[in-house]
C-alpha atoms as a printed R data frame, in Angstrom:
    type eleno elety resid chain resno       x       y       z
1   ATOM     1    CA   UNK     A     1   0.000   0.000   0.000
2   ATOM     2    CA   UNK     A     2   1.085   3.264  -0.888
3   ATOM     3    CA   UNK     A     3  -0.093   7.190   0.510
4   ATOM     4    CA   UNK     A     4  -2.177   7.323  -2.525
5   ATOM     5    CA   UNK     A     5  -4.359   4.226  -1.868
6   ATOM     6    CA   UNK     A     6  -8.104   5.138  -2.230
7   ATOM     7    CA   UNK     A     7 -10.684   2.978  -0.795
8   ATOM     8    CA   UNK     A     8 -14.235   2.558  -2.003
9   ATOM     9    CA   UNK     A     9 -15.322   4.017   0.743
10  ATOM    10    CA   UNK     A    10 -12.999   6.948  -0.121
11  ATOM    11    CA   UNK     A    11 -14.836   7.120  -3.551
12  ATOM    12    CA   UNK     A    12 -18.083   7.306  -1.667
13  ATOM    13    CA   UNK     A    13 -19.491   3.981  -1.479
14  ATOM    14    CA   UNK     A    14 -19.849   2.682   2.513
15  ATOM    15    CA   UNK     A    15 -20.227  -1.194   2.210
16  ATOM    16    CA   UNK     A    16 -20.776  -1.299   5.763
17  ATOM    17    CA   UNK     A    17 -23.323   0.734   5.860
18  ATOM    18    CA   UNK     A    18 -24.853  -1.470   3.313
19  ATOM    19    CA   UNK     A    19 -24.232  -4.324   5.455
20  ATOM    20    CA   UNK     A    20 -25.808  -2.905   8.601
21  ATOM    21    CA   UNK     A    21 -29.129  -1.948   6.125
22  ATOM    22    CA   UNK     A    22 -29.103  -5.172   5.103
23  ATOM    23    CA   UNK     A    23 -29.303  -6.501   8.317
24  ATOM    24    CA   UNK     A    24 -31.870  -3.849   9.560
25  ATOM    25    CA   UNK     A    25 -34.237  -4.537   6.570
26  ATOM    26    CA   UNK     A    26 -33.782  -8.727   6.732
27  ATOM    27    CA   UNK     A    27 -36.629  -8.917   8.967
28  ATOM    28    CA   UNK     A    28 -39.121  -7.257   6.594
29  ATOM    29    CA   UNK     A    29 -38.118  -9.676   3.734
30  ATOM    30    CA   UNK     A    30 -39.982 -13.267   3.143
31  ATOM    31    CA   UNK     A    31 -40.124 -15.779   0.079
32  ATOM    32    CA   UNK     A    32 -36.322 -16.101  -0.737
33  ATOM    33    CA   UNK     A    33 -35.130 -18.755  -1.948
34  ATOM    34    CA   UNK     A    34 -31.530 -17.847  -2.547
35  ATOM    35    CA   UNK     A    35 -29.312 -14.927  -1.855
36  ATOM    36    CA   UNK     A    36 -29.859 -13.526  -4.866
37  ATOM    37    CA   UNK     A    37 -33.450 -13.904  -5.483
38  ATOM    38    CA   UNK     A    38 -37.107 -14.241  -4.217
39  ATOM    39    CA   UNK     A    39 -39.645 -16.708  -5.056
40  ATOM    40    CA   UNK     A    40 -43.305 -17.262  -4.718
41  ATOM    41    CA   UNK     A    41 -45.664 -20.384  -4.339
42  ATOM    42    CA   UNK     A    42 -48.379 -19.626  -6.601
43  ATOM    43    CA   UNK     A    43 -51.603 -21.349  -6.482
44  ATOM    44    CA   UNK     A    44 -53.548 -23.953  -8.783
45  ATOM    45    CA   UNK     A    45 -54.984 -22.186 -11.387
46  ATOM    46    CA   UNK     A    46 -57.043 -23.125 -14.854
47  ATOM    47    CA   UNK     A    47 -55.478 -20.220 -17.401
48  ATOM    48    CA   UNK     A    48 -53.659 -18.180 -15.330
49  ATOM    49    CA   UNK     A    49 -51.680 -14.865 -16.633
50  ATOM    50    CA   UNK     A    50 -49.183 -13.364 -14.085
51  ATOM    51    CA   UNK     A    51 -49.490  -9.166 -14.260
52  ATOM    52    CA   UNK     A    52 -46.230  -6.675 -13.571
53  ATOM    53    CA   UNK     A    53 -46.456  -3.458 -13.322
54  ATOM    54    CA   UNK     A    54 -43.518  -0.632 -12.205
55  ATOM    55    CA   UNK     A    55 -43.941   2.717 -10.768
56  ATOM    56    CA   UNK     A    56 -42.318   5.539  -8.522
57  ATOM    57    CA   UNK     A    57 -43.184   8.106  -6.207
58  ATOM    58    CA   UNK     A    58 -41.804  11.155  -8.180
59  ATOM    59    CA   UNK     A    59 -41.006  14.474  -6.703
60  ATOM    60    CA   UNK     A    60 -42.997  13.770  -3.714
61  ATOM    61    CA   UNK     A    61 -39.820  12.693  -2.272
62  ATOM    62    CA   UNK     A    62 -38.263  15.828  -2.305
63  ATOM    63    CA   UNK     A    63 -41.075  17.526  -0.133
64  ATOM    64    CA   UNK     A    64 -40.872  14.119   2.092
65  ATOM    65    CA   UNK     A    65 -37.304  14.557   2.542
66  ATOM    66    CA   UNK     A    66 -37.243  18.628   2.883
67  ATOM    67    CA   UNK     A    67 -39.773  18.058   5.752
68  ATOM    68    CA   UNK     A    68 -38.876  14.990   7.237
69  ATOM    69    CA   UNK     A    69 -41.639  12.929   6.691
70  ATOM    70    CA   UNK     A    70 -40.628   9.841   5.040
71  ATOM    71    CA   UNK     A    71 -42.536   7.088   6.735
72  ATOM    72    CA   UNK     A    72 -45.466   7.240   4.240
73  ATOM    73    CA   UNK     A    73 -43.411   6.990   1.149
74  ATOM    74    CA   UNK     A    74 -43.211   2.963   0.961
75  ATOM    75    CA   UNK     A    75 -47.163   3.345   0.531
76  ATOM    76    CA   UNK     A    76 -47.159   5.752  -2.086
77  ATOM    77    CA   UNK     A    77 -44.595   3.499  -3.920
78  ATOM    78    CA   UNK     A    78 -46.516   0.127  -2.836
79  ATOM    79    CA   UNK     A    79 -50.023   1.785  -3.727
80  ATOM    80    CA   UNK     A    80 -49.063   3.166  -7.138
81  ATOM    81    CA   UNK     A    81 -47.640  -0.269  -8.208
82  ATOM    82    CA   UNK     A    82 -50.703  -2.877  -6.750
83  ATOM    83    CA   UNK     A    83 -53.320   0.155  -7.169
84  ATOM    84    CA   UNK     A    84 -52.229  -0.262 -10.991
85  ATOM    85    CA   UNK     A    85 -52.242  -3.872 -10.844
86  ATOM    86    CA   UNK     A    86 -55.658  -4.129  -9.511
87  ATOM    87    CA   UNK     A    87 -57.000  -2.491 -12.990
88  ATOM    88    CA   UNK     A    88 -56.942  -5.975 -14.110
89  ATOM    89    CA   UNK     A    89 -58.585  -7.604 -11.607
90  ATOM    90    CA   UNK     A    90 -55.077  -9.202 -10.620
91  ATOM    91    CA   UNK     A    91 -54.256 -10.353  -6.913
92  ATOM    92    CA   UNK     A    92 -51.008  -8.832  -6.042
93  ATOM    93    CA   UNK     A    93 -48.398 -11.744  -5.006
94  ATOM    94    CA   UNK     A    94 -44.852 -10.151  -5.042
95  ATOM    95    CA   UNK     A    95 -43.550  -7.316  -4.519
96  ATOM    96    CA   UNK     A    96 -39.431  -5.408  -5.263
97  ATOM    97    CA   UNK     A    97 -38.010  -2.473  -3.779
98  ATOM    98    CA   UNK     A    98 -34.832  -0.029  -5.400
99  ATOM    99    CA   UNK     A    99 -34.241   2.311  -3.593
100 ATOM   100    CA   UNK     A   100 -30.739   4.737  -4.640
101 ATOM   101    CA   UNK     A   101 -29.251   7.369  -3.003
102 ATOM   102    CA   UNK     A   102 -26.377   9.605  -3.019
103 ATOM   103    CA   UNK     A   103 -24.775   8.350   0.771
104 ATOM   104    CA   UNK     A   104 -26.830   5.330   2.335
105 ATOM   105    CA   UNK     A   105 -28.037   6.167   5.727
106 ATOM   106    CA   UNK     A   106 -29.104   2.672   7.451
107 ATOM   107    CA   UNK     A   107 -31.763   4.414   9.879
108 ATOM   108    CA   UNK     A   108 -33.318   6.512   6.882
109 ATOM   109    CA   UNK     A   109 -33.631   3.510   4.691
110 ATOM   110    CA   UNK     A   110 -34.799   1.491   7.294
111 ATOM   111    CA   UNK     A   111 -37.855   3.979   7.848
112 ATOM   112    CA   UNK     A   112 -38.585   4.138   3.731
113 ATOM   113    CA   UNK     A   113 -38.143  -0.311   3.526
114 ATOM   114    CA   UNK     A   114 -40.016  -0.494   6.753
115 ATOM   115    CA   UNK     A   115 -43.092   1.813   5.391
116 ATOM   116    CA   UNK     A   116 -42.439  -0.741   2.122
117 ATOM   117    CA   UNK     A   117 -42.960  -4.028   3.914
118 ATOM   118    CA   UNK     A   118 -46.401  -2.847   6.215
119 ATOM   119    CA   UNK     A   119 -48.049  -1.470   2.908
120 ATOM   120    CA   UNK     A   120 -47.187  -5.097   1.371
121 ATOM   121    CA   UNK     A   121 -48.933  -6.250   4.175
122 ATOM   122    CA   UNK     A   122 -51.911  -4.698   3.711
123 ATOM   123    CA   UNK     A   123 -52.324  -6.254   1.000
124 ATOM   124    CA   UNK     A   124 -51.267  -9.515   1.299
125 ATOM   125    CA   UNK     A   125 -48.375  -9.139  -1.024
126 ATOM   126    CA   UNK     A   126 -44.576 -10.522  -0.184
127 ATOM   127    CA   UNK     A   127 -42.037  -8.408  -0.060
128 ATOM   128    CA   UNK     A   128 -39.548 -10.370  -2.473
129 ATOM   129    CA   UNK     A   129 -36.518  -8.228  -1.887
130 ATOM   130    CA   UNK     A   130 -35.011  -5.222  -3.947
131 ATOM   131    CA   UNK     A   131 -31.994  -3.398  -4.747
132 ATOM   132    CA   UNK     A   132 -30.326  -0.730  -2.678
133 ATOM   133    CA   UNK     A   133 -27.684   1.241  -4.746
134 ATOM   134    CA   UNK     A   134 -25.806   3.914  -2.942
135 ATOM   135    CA   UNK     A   135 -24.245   5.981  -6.059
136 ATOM   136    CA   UNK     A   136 -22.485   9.274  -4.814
137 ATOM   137    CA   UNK     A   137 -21.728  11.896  -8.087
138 ATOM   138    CA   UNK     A   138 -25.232  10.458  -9.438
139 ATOM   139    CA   UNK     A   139 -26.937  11.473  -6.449
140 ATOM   140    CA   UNK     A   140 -25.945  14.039  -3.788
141 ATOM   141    CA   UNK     A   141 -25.850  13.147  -0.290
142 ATOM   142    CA   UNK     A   142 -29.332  13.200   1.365
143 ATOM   143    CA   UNK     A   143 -31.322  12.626  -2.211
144 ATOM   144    CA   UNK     A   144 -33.044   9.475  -3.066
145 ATOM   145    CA   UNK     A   145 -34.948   7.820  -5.666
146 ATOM   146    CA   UNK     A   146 -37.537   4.880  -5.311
147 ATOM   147    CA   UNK     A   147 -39.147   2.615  -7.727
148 ATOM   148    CA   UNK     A   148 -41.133  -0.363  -6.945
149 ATOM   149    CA   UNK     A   149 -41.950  -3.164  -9.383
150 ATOM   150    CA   UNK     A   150 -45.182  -5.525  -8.435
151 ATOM   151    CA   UNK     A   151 -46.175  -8.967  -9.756
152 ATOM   152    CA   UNK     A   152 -49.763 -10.498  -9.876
153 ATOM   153    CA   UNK     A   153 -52.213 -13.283 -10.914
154 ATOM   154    CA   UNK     A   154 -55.185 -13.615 -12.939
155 ATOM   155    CA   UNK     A   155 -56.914 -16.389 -14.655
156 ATOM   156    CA   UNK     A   156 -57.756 -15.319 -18.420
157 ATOM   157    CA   UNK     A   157 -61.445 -15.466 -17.963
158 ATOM   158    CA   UNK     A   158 -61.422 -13.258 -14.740
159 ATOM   159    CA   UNK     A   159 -59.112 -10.112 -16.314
160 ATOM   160    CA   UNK     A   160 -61.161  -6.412 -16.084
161 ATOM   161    CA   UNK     A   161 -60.511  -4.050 -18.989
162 ATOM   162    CA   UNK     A   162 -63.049  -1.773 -21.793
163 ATOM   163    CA   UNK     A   163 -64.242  -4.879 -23.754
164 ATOM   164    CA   UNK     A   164 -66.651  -5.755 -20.902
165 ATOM   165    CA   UNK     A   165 -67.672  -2.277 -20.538
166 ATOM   166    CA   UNK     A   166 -71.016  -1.285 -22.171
167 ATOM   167    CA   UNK     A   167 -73.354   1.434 -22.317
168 ATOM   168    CA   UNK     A   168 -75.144   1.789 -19.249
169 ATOM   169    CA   UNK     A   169 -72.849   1.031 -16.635
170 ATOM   170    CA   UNK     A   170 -71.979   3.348 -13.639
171 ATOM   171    CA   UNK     A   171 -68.856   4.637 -12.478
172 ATOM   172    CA   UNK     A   172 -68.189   4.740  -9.344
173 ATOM   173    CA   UNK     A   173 -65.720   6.556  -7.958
174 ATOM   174    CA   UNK     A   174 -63.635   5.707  -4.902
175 ATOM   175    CA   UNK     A   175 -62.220   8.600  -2.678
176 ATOM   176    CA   UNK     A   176 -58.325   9.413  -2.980
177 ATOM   177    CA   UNK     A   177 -57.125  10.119   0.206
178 ATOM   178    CA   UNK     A   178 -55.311  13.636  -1.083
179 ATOM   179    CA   UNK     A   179 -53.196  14.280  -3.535
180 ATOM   180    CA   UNK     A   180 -51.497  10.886  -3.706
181 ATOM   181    CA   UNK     A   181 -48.603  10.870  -5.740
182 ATOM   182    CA   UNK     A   182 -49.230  12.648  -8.827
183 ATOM   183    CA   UNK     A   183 -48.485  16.434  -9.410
184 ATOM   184    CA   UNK     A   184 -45.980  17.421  -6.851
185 ATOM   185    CA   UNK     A   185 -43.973  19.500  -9.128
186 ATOM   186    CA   UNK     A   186 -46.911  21.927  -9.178
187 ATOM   187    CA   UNK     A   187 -47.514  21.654  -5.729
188 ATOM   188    CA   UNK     A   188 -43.696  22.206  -4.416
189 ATOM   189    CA   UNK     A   189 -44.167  25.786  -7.194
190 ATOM   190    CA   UNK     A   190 -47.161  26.812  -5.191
191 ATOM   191    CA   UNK     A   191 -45.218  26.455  -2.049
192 ATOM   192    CA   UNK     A   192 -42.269  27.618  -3.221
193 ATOM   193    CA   UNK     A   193 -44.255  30.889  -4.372
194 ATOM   194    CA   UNK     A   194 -46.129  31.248  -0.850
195 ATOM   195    CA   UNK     A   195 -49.878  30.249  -2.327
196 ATOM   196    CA   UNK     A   196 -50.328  26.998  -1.241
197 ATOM   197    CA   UNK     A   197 -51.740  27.170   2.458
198 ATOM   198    CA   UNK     A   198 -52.087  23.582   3.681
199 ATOM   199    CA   UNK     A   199 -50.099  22.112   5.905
200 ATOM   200    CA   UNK     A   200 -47.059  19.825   4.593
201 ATOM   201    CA   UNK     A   201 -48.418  16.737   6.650
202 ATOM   202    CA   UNK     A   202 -51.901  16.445   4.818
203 ATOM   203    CA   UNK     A   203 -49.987  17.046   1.146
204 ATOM   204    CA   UNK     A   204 -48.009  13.523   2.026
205 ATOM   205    CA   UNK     A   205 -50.625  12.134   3.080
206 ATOM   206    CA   UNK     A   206 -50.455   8.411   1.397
207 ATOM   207    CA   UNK     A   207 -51.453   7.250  -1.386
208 ATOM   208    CA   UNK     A   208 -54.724   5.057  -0.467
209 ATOM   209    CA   UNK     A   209 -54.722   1.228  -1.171
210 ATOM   210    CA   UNK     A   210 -57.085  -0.324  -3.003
211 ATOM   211    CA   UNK     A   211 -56.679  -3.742  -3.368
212 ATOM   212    CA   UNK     A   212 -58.843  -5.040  -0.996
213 ATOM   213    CA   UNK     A   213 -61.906  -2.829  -1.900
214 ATOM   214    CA   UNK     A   214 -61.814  -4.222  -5.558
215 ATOM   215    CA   UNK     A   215 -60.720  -8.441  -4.513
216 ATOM   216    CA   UNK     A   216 -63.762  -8.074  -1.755
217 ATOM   217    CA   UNK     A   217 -66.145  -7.325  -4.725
218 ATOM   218    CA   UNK     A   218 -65.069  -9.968  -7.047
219 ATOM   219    CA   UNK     A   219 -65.009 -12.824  -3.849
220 ATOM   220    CA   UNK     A   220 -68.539 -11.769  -3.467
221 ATOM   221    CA   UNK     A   221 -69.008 -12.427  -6.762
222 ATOM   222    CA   UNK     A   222 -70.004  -8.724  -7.178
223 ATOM   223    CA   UNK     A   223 -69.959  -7.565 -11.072
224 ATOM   224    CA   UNK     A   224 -67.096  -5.285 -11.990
225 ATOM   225    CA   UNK     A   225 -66.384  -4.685 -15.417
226 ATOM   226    CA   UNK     A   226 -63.471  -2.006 -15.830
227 ATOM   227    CA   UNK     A   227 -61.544  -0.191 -13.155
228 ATOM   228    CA   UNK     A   228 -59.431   2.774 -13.412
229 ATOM   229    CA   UNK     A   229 -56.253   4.011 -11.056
230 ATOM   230    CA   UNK     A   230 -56.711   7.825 -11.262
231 ATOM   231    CA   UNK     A   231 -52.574   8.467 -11.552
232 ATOM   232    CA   UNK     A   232 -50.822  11.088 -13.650
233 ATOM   233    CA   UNK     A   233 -53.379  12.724 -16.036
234 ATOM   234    CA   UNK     A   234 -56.311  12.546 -13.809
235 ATOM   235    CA   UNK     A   235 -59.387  11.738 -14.411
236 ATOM   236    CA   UNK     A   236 -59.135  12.896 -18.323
237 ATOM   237    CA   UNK     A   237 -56.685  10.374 -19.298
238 ATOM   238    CA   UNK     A   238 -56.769   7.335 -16.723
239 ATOM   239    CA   UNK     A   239 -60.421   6.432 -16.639
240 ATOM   240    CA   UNK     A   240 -60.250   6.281 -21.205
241 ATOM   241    CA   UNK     A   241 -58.235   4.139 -20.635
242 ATOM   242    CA   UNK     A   242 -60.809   1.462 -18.765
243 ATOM   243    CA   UNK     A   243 -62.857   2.487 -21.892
244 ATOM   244    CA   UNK     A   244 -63.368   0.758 -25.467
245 ATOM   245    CA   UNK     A   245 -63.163   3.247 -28.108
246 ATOM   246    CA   UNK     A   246 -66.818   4.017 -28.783
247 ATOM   247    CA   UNK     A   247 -67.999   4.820 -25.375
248 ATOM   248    CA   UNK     A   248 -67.463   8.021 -23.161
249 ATOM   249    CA   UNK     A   249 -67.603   8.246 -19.153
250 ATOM   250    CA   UNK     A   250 -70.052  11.173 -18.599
251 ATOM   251    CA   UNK     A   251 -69.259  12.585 -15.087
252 ATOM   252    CA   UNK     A   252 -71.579  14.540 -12.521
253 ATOM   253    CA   UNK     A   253 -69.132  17.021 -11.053
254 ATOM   254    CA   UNK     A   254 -69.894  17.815  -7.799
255 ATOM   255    CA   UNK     A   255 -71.113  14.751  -6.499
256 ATOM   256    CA   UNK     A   256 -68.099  13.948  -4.206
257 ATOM   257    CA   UNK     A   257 -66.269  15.072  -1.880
258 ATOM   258    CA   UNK     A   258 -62.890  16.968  -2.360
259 ATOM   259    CA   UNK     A   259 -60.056  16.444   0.095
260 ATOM   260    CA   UNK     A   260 -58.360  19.057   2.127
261 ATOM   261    CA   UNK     A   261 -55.619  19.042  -0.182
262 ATOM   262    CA   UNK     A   262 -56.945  19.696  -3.438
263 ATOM   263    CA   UNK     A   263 -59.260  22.530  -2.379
264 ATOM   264    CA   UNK     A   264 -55.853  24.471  -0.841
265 ATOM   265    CA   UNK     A   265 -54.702  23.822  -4.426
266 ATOM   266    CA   UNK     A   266 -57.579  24.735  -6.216
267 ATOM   267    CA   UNK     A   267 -58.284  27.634  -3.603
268 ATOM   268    CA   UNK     A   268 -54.369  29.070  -4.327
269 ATOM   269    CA   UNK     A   269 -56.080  31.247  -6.761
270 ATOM   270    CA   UNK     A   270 -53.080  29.949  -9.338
271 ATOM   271    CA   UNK     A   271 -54.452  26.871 -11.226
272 ATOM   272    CA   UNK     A   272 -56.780  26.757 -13.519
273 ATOM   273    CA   UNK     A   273 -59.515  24.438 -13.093
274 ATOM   274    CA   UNK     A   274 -58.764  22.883 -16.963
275 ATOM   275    CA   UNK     A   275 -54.997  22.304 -15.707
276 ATOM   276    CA   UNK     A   276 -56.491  20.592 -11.762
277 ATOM   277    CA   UNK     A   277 -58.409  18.322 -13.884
278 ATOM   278    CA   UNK     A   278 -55.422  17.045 -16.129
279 ATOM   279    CA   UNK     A   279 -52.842  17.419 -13.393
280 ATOM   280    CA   UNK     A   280 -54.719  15.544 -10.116
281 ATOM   281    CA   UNK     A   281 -57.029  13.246  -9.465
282 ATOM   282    CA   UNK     A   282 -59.344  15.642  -7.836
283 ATOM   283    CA   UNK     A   283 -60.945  13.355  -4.892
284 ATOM   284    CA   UNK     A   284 -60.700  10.366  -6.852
285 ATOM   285    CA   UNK     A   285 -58.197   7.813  -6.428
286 ATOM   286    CA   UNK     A   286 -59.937   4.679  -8.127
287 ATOM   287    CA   UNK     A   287 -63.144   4.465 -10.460
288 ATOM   288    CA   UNK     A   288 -65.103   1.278 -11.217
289 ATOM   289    CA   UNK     A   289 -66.901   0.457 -13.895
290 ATOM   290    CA   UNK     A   290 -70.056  -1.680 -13.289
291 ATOM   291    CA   UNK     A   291 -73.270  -2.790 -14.688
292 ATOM   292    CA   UNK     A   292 -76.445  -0.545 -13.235
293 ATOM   293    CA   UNK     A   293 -77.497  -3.463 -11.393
294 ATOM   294    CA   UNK     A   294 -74.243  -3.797  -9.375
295 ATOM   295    CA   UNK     A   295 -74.435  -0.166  -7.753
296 ATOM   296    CA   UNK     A   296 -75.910  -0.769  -4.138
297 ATOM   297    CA   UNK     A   297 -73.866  -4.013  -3.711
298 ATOM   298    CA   UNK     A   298 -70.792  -2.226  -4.193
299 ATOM   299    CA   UNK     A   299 -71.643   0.821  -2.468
300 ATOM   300    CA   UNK     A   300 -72.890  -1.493   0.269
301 ATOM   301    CA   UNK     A   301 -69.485  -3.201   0.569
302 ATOM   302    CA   UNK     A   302 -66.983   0.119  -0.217
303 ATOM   303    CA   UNK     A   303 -69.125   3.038   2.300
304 ATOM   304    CA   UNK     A   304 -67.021   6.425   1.028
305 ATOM   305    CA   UNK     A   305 -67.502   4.958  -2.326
306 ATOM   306    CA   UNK     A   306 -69.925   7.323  -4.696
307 ATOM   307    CA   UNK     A   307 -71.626   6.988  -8.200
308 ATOM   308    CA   UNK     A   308 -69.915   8.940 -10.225
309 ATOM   309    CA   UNK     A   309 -71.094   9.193 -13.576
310 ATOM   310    CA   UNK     A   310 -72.325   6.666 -16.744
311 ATOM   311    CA   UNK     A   311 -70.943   5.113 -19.331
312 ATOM   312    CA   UNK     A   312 -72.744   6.169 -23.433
313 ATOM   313    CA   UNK     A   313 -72.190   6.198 -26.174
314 ATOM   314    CA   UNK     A   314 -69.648   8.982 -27.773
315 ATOM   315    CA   UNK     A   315 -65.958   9.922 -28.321
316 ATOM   316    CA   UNK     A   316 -63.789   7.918 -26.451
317 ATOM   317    CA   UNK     A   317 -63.306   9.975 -23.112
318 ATOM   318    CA   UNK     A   318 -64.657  11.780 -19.911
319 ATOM   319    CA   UNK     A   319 -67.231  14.601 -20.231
320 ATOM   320    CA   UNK     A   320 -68.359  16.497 -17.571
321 ATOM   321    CA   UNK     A   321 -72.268  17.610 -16.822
């Protein structure tokens, strides 16, 4: 060894960090097989498909991590992963974590895998494993980035989507519980610019799950026909998508609620109502599509949930009465 050894540690990089955060997140970790991968045991099925889906939490983690509020983040990246998978009518069975950053710190990381593994929980999806890559000149020291990538099942009979979706049907909407995850570059401007009055806490607020609401319907053997995660877009572009190409979603404004959130938004007097619709999901966080007959089951079984609207004929996508 010489004066001008460098250690990879020296470049940046603490493997022992990494070893204590792998020890801190072990516990939160089930179906490997190896120690390089996880594995599932999945169940008999007739014509089954398996589902993936992969999705972040965007620049919601910089207002997380500027306030110190990271606990809820693992939901928001669980929920926009399963809440897509669920669009198909697929049970989520696995879930994988990566989470980078520019210097690992094993107590932060525990918090965000920690928040990971209870969201799995909730519902009833493993927690596979993931990837933590600490990568210092990429990121700088105290920024992260997290995506999550979920796997599900489905027999072929049993998938949701627009070609069972015919005029008549309802859609019912499904509260968000605030902004979710979408949108957080506008809302960091409006506090940057001092016209956002809401408190930080209720802007994180997590993204809602809503796998069990939609399984519980089809175990009851409740009709569901289409479903829609109300992500990036909003309304205007997610629920088209849950649509075939000759029928529109006509939607009663006004007949739900609006979370604290959103009307602080809306209130700051500095986005227009065209550009809230586009940019948020503006109360709703999942809609359903249904035959007529199927409303007061599911309403019944979901209580927030709300009819929404109706599905006619007309250009494929959402217009508002």
């Amino acid at each position: 060894m010489t004066g001008n050894d460098i250690s990879y540690r020296d470049a940046g990089v603490d493997l022992e960090a990494a070893r204590v955060h792998t020890a801190n997140i072990a516990p939160f970790v089930r179906g490997g097989v190896t120690g390089f991968a996880g594995a599932l045991e999945l169940p008999p099925m007739r014509n089954g498909l398996m589902v993936a889906c992969t999705d972040g939490v965007g620049t919601k983690l910089l207002l997380a991590r500027e306030a110190g509020l990271l606990e809820g983040l693992g939901q928001d990246l669980v929920a926009m992963c399963v809440n897509d998978l669920i669009c198909s009518g697929a049970r989520p069975m696995g879930f994988l974590d990566y989470l980078a950053v520019g210097k690992l710190d094993p107590d932060e990381a525990r918090v965000l895998v920690g928040s990971i593994a209870r969201a799995c929980a909730a519902v009833d999806c493993a927690l596979l494993g993931g990837e933590t890559a600490e990568l210092p000149g990429l990121y700088q020291a105290g920024h992260f980035d997290l995506a999550g990538f979920a796997v599900g099942i489905v027999e072929r009979d049993d998938v949701l989507g627009p070609e069972r979706v015919i005029t008549g049907d309802v859609v019912i909407g499904i509260p968000s519980s605030g902004v979710h995850s979408n949108g957080f570059s506008l809302v960091r401007a409006l506090l940057a610019d001092g016209t956002l009055d809401c408190p930080v806490e209720v802007l994180l607020e997590p993204t809602r799950l809503y796998v069990r609401d939609v399984l519980g319907l089809l175990a009851a053997g409740i009709p569901v026909h289409a479903v829609a995660h109300i992500t990036g877009g909003g309304l205007p572009e997610n629920l088209p998508r849950a649509l075939p190409a000759t029928l529109e979603a006509v939607l009663e404004t006004g007949t739900w609620p609006m979370p604290h959130a959103l009307q602080a938004i809306l209130g700051s007097g500095r986005v227009a109502e065209t550009d809230a619709w586009k940019t948020f999901n503006m109360g709703i966080g999942l809609c359903l599509i249904a035959p007529e007959n199927s409303g007061d089951a599911i309403l019944a079984r979901i209580p927030d949930a709300v009819v929404i609207g109706h599905i006619a004929s007309g250009s494929h996508g959402v217009r508002r009465v």
